[in-house]
N, C-alpha and C positions, 0 to 999 in steps of 0.2 A: 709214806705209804704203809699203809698196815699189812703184814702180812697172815698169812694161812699157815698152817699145820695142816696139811692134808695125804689123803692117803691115793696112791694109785688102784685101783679095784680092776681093770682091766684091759692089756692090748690088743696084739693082734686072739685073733678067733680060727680056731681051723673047724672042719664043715660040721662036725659033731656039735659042735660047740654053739656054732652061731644055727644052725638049726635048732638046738634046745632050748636058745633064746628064745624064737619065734616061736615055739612050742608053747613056752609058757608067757608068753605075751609082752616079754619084756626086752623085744625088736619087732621090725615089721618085713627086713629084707632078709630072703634067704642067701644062705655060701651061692656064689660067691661074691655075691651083688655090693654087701656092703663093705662100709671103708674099713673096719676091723678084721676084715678079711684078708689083707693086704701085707705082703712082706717088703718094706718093714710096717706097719703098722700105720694107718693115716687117722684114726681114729683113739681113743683111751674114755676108757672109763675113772671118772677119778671126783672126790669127796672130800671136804674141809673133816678134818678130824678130833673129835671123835665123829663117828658117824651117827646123823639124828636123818632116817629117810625121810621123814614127815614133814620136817620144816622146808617148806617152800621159800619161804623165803630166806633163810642162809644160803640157801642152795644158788638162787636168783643172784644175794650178795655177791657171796664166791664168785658166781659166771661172771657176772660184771668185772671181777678185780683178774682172770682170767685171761677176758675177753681183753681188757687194756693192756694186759702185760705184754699180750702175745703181739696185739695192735704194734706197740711202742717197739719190739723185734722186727717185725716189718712182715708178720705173721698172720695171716688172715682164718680167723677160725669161724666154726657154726659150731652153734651149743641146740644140743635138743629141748632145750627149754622156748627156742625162738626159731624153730629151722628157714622160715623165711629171711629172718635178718633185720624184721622190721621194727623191732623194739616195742610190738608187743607183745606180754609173756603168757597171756593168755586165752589166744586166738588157735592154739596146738590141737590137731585133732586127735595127736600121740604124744605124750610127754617122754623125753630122760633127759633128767634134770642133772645126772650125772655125766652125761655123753659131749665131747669134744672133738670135732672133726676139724683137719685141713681144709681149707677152700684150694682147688687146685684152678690154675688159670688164673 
């Protein structure tokens, strides 16, 4: 299995924080709705490295090798590149193609 060099960019959020997201449109939930609002953390922001925001599709790649690793742990996540879960990647009315959440339940 190939691996990543990747970097972590972001966890938990306290309410400055993730409202300045929202601000600048780069969320859509305000404190303290969403899951990087969370102690510890149910959410990360994180990127194959070096970081290219552009390419969609590394980005896609990455979630895929991700989304398996975490799968084969016994790990159920949602990437904001798919928030439905349905394996299409571009049906998103908001993308973050960096964003990783828990599934809880």
């Amino acid at each position: 299995m190939r691996e990543f060099d990747c970097t972590i960019l972001e966890g938990h959020r306290d309410k400055d924080r993730q409202n300045q997201m929202v601000a600048e449109g780069k969320s859509q939930i305000r404190w303290p709705g969403g899951k990087h609002n969370t102690v510890p953390s149910l959410a990360v922001d994180v990127t194959p490295y070096p970081i290219k925001w552009d390419d969609r599709e590394r980005q896609t790649l990455f979630a895929g090798y991700v989304l398996a690793t975490a799968k084969s742990m016994g790990v159920t996540l949602r990437w904001g590149g798919d928030w439905d879960r349905d394996t299409e990647v571009r049906d998103n009315s908001f993308d973050d193609l960096v964003h990783f959440e828990i599934v809880e339940g």
